[in-house]
mmCIF file as Biopython writes it, N, C-alpha, C and O atoms, coordinates in Angstrom:
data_model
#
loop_
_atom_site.group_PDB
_atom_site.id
_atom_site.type_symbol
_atom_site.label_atom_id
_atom_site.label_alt_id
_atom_site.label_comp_id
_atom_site.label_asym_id
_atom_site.label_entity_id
_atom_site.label_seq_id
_atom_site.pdbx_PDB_ins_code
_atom_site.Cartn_x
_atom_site.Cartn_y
_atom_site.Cartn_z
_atom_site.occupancy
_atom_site.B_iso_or_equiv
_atom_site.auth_seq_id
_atom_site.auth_asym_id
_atom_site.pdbx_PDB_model_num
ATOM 1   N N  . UNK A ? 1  ? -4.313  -36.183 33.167 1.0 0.0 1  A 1 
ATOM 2   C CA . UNK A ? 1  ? -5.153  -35.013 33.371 1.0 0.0 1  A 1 
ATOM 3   C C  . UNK A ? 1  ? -6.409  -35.448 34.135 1.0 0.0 1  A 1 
ATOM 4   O O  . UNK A ? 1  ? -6.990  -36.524 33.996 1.0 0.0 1  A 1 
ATOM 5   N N  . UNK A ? 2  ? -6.664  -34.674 34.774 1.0 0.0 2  A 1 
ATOM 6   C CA . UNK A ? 2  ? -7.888  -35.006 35.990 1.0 0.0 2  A 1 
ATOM 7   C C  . UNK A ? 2  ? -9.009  -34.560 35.008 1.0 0.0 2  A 1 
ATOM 8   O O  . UNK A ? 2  ? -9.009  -34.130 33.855 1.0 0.0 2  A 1 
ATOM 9   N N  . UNK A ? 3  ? -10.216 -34.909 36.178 1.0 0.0 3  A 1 
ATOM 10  C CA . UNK A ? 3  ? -11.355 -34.187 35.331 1.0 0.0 3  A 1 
ATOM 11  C C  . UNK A ? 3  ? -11.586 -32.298 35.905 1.0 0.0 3  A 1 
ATOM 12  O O  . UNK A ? 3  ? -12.341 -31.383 35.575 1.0 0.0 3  A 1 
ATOM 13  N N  . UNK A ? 4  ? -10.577 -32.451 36.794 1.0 0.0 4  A 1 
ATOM 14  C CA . UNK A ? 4  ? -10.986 -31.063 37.502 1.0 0.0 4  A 1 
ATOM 15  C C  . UNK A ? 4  ? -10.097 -30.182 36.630 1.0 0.0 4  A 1 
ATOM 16  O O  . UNK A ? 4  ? -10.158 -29.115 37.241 1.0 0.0 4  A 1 
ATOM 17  N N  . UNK A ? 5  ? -9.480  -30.020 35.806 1.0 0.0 5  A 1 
ATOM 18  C CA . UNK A ? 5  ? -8.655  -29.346 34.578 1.0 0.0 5  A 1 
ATOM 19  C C  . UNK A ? 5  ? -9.551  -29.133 33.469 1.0 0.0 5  A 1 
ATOM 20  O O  . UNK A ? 5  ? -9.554  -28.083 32.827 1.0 0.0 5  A 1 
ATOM 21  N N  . UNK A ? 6  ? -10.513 -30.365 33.169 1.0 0.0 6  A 1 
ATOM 22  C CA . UNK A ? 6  ? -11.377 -28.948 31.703 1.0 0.0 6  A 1 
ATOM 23  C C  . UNK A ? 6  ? -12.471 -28.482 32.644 1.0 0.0 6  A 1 
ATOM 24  O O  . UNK A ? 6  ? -13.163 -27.665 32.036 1.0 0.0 6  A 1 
ATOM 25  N N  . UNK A ? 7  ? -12.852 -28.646 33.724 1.0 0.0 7  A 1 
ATOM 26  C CA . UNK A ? 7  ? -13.685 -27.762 34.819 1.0 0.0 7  A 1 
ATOM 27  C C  . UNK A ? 7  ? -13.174 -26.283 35.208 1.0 0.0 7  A 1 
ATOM 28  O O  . UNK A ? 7  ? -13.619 -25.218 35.636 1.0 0.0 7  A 1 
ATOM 29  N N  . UNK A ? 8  ? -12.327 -26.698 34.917 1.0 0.0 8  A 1 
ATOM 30  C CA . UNK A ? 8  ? -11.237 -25.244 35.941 1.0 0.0 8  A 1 
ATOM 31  C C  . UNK A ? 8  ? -11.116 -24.346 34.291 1.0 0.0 8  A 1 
ATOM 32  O O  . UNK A ? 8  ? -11.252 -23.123 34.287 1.0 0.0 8  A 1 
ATOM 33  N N  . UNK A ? 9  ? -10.858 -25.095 33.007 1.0 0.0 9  A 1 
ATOM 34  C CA . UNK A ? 9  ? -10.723 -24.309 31.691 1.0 0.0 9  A 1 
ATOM 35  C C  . UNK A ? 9  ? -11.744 -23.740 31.420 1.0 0.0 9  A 1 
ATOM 36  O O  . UNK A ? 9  ? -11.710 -22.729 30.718 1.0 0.0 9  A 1 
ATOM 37  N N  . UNK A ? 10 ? -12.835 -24.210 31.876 1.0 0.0 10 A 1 
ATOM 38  C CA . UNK A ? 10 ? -14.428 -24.023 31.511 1.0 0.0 10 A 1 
ATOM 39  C C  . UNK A ? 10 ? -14.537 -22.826 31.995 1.0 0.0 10 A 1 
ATOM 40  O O  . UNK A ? 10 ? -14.775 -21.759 31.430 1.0 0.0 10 A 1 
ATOM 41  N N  . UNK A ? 11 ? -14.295 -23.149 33.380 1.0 0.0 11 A 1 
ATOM 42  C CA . UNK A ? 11 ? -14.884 -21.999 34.402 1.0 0.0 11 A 1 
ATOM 43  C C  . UNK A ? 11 ? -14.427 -20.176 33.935 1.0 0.0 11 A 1 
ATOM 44  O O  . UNK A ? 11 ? -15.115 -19.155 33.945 1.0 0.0 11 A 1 
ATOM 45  N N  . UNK A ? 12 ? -12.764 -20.453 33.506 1.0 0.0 12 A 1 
ATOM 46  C CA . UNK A ? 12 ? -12.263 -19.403 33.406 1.0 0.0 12 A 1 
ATOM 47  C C  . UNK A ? 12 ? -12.364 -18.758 31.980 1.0 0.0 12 A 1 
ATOM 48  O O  . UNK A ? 12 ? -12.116 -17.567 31.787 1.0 0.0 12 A 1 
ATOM 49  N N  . UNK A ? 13 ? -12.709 -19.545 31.092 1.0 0.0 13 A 1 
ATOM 50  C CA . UNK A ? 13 ? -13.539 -19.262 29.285 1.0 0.0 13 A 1 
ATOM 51  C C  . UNK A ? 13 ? -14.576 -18.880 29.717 1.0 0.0 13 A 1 
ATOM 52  O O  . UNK A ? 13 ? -14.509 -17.844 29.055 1.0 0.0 13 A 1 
ATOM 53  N N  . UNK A ? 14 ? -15.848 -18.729 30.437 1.0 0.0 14 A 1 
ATOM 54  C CA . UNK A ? 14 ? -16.824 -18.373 30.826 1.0 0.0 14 A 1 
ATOM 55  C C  . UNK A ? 14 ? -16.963 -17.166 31.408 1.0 0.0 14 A 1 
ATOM 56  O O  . UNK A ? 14 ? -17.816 -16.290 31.265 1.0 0.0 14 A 1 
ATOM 57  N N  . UNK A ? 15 ? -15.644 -17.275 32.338 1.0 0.0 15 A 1 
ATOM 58  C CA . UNK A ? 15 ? -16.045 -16.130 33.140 1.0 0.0 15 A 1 
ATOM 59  C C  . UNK A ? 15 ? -15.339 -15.372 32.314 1.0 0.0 15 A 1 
ATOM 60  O O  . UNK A ? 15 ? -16.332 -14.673 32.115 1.0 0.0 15 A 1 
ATOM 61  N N  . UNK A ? 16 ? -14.407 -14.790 31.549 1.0 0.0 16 A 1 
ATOM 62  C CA . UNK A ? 16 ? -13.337 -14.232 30.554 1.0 0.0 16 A 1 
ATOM 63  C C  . UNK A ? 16 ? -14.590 -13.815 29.525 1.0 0.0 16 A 1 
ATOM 64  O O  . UNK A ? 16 ? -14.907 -12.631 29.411 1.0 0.0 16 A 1 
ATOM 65  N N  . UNK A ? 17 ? -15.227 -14.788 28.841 1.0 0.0 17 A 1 
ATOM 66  C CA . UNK A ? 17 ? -16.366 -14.208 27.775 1.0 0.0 17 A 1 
ATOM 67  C C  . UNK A ? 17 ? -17.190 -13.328 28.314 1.0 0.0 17 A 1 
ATOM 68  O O  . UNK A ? 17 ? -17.657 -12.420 27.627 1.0 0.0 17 A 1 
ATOM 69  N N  . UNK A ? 18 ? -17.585 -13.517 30.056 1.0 0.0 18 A 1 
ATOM 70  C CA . UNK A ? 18 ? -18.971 -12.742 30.737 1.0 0.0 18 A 1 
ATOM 71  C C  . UNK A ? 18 ? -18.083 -11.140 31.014 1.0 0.0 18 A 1 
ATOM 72  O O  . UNK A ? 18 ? -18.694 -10.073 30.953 1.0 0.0 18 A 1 
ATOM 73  N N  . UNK A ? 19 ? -17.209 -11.186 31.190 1.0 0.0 19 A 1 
ATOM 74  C CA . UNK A ? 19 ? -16.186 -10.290 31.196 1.0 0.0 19 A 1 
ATOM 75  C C  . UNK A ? 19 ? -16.158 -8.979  29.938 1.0 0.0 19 A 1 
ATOM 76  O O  . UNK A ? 19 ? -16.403 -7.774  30.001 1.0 0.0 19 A 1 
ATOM 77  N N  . UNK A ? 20 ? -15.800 -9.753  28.990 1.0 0.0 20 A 1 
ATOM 78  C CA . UNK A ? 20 ? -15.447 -9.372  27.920 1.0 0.0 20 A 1 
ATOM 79  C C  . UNK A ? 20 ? -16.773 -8.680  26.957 1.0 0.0 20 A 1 
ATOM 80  O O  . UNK A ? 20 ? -16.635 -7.710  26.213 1.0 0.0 20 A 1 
ATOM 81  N N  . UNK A ? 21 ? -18.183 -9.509  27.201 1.0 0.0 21 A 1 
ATOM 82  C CA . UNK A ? 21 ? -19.578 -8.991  26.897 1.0 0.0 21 A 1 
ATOM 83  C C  . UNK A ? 21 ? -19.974 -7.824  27.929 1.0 0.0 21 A 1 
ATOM 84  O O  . UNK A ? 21 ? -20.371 -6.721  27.555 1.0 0.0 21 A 1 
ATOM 85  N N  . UNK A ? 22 ? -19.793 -8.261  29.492 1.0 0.0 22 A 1 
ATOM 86  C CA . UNK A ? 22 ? -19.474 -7.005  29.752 1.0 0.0 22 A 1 
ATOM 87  C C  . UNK A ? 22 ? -19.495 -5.800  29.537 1.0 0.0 22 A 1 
ATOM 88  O O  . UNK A ? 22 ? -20.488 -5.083  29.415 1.0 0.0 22 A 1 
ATOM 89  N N  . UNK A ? 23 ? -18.378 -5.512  29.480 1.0 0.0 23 A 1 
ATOM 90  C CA . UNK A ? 23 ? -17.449 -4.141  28.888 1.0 0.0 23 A 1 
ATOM 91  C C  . UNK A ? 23 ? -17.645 -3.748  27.718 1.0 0.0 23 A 1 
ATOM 92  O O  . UNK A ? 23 ? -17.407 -2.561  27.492 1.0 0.0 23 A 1 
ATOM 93  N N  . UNK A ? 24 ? -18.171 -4.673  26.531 1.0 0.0 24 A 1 
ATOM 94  C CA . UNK A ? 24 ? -18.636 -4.251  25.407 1.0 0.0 24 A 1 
ATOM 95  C C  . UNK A ? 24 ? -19.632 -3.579  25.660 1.0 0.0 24 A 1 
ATOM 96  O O  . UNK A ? 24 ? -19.565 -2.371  25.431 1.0 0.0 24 A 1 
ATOM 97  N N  . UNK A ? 25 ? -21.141 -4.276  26.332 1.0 0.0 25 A 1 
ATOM 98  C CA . UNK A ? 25 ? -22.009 -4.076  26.399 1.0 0.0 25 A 1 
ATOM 99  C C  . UNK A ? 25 ? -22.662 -2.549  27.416 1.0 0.0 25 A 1 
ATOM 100 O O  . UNK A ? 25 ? -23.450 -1.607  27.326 1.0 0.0 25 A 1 
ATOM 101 N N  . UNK A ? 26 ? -22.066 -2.923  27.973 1.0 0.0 26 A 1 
ATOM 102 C CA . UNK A ? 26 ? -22.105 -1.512  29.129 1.0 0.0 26 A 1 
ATOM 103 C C  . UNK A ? 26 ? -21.679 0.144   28.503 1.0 0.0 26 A 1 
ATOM 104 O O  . UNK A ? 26 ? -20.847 0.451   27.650 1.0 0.0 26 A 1 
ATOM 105 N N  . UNK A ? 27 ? -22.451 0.858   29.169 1.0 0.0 27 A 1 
ATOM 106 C CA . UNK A ? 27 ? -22.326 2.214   28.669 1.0 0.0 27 A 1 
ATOM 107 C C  . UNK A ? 27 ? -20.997 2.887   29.694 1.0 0.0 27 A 1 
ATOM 108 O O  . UNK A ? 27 ? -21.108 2.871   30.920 1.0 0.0 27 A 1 
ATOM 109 N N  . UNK A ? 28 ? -20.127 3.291   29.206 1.0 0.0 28 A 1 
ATOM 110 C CA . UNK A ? 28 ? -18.568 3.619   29.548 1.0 0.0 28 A 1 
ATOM 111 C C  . UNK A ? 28 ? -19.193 4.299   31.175 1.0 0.0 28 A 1 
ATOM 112 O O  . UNK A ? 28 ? -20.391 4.572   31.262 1.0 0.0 28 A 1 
ATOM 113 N N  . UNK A ? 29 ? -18.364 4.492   32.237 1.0 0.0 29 A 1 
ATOM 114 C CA . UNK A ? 29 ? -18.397 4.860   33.651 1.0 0.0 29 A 1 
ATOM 115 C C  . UNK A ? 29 ? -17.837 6.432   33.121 1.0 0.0 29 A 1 
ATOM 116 O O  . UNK A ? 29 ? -16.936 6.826   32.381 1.0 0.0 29 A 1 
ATOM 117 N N  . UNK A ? 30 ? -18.868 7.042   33.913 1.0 0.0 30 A 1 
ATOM 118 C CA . UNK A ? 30 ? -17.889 8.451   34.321 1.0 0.0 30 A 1 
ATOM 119 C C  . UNK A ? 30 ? -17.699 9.016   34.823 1.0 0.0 30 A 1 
ATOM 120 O O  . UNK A ? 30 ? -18.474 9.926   35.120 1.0 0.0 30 A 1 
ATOM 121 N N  . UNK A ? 31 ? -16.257 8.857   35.389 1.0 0.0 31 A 1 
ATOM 122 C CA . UNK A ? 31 ? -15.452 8.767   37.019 1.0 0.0 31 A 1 
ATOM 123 C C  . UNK A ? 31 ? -15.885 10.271  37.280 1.0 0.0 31 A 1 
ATOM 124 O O  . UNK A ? 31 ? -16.492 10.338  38.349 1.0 0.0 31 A 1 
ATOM 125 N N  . UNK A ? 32 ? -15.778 11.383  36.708 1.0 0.0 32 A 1 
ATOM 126 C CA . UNK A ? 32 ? -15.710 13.043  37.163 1.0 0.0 32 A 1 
ATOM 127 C C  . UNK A ? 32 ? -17.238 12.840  37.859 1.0 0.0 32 A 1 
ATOM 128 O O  . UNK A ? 32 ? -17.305 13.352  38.976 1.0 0.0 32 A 1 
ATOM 129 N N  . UNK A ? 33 ? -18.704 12.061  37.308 1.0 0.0 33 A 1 
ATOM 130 C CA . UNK A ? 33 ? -20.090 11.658  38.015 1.0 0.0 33 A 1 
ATOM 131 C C  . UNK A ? 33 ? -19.727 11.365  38.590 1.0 0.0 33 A 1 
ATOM 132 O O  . UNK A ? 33 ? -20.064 12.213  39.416 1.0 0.0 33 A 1 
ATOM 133 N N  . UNK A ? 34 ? -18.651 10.181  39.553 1.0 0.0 34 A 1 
ATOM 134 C CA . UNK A ? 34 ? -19.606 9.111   40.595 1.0 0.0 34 A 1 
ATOM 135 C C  . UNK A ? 34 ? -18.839 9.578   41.547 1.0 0.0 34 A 1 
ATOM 136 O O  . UNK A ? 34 ? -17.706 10.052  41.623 1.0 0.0 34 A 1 
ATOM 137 N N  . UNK A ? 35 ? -20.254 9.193   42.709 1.0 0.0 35 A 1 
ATOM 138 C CA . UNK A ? 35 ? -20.045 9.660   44.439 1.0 0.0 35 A 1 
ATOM 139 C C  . UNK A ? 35 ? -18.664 9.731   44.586 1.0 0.0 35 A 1 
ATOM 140 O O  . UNK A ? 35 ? -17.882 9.296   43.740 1.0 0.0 35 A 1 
ATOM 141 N N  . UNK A ? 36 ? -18.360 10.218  45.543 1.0 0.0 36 A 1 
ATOM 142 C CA . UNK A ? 36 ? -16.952 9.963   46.468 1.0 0.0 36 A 1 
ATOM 143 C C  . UNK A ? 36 ? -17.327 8.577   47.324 1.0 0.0 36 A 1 
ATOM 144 O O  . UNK A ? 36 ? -18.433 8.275   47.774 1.0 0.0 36 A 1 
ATOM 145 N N  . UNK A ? 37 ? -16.007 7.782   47.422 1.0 0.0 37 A 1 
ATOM 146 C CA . UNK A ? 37 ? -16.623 6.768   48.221 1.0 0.0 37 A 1 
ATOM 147 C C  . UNK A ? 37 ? -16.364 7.029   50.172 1.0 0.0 37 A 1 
ATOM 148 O O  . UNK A ? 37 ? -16.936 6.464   51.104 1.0 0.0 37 A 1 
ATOM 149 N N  . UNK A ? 38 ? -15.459 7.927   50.184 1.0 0.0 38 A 1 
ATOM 150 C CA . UNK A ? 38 ? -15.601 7.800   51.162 1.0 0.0 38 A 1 
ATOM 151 C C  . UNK A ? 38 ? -16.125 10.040  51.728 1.0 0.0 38 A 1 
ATOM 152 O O  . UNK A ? 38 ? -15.414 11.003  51.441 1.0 0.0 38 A 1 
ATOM 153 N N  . UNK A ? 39 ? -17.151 10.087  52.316 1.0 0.0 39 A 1 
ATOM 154 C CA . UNK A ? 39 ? -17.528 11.412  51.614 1.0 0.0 39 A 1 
ATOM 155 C C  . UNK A ? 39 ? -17.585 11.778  53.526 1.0 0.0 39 A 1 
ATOM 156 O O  . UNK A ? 39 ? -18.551 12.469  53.848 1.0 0.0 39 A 1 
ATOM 157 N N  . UNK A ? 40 ? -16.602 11.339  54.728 1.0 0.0 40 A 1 
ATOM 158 C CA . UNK A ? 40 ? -16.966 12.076  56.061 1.0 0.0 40 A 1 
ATOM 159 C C  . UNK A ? 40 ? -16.281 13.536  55.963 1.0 0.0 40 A 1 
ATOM 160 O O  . UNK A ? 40 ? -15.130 13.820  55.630 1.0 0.0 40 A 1 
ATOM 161 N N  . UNK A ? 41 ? -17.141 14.209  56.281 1.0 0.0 41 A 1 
ATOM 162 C CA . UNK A ? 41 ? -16.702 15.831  56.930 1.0 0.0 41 A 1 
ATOM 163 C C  . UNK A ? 41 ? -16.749 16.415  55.531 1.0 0.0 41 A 1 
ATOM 164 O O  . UNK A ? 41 ? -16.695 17.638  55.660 1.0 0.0 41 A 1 
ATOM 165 N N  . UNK A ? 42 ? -16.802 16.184  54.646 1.0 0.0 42 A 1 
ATOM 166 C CA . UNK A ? 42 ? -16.732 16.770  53.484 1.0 0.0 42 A 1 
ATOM 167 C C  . UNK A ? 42 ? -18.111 17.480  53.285 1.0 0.0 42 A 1 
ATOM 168 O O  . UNK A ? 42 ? -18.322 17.595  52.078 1.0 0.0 42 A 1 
ATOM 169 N N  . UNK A ? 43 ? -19.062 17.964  53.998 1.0 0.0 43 A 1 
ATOM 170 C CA . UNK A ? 43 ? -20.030 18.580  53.405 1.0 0.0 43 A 1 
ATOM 171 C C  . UNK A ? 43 ? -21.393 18.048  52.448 1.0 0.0 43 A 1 
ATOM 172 O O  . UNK A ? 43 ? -22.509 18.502  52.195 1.0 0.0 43 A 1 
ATOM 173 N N  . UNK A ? 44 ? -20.676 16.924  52.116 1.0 0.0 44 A 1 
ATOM 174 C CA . UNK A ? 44 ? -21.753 15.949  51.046 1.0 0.0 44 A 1 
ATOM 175 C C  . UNK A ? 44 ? -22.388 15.227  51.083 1.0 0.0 44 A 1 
ATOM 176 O O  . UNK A ? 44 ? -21.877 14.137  51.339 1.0 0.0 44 A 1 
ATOM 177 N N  . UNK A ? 45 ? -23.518 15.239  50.927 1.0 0.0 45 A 1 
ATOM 178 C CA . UNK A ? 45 ? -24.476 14.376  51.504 1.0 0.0 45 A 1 
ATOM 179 C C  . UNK A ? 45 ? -24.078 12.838  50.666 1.0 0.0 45 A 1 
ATOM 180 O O  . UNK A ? 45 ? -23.487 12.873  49.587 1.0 0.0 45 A 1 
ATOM 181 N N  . UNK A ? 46 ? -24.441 11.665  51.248 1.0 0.0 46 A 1 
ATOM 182 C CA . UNK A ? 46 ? -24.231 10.267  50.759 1.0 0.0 46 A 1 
ATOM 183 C C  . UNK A ? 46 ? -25.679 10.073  49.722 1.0 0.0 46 A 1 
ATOM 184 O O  . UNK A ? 46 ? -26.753 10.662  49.597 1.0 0.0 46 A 1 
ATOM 185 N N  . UNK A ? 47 ? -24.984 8.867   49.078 1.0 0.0 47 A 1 
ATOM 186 C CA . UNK A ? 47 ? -25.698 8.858   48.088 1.0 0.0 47 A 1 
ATOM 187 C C  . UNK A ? 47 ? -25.453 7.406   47.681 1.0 0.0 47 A 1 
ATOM 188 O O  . UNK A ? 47 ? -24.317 6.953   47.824 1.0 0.0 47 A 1 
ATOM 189 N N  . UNK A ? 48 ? -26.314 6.732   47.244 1.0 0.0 48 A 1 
ATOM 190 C CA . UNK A ? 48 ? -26.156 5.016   46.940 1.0 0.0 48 A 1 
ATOM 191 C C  . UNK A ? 48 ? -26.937 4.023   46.890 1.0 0.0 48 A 1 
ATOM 192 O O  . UNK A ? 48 ? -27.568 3.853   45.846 1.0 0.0 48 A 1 
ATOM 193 N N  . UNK A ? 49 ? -27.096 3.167   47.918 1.0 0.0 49 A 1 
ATOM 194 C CA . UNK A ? 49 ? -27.783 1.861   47.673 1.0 0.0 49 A 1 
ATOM 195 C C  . UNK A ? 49 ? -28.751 2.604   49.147 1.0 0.0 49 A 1 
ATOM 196 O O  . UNK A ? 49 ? -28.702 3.746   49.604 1.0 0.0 49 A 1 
ATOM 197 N N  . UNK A ? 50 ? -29.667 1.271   49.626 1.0 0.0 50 A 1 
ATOM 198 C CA . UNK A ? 50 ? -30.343 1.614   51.053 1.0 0.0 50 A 1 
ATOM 199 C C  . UNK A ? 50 ? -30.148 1.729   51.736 1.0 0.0 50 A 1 
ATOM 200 O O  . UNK A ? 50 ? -30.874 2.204   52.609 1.0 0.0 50 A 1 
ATOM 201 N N  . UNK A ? 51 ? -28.551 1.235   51.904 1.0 0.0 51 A 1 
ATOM 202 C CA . UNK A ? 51 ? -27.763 1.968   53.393 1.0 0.0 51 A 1 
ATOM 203 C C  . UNK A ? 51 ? -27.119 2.751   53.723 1.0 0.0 51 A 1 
ATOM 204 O O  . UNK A ? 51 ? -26.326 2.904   54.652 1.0 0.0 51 A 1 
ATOM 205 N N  . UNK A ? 52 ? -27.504 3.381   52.819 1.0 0.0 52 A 1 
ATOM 206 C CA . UNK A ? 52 ? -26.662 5.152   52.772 1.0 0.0 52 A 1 
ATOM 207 C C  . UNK A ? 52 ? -27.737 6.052   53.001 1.0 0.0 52 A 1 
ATOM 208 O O  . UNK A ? 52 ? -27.436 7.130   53.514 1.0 0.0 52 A 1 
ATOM 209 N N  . UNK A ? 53 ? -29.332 5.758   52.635 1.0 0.0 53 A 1 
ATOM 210 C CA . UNK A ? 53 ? -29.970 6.398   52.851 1.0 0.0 53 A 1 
ATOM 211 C C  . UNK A ? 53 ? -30.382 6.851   54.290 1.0 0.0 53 A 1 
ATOM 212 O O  . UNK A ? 53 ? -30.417 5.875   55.039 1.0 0.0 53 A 1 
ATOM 213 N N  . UNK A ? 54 ? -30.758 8.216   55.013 1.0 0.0 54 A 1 
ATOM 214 C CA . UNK A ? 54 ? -31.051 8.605   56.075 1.0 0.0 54 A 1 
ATOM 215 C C  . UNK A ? 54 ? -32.841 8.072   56.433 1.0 0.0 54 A 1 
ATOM 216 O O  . UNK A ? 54 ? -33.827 8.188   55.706 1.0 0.0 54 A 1 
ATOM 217 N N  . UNK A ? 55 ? -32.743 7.574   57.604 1.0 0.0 55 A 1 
ATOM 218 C CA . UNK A ? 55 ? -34.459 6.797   57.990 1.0 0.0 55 A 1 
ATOM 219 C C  . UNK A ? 55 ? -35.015 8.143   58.739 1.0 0.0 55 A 1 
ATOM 220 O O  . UNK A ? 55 ? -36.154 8.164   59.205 1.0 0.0 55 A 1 
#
């Protein structure tokens, strides 16, 4: 066994726990709220981060 095998076990127990706190932790998504992602010709104005905003 290499040393790059409990690196690689590590990595993926870590990221699996950050995962898993996550989804606990977070307040549930609710899909019928969020934007359309793709919203051309549809009438709707965009909505999002700073590059959606109009200058």
């Amino acid at each position: 066994m290499t040393t790059t095998q409990p690196l690689k076990a590590v990595f993926w127990l870590v990221l699996l726990a950050f995962l898993a706190w996550d989804f606990l932790a977070s307040a549930p998504v609710d899909l019928r709220n969020e934007p359309p992602l793709v919203a051309a010709g549809s009438g709707k104005a965009t909505s999002g981060g700073h590059c959606s905003m109009a200058k």
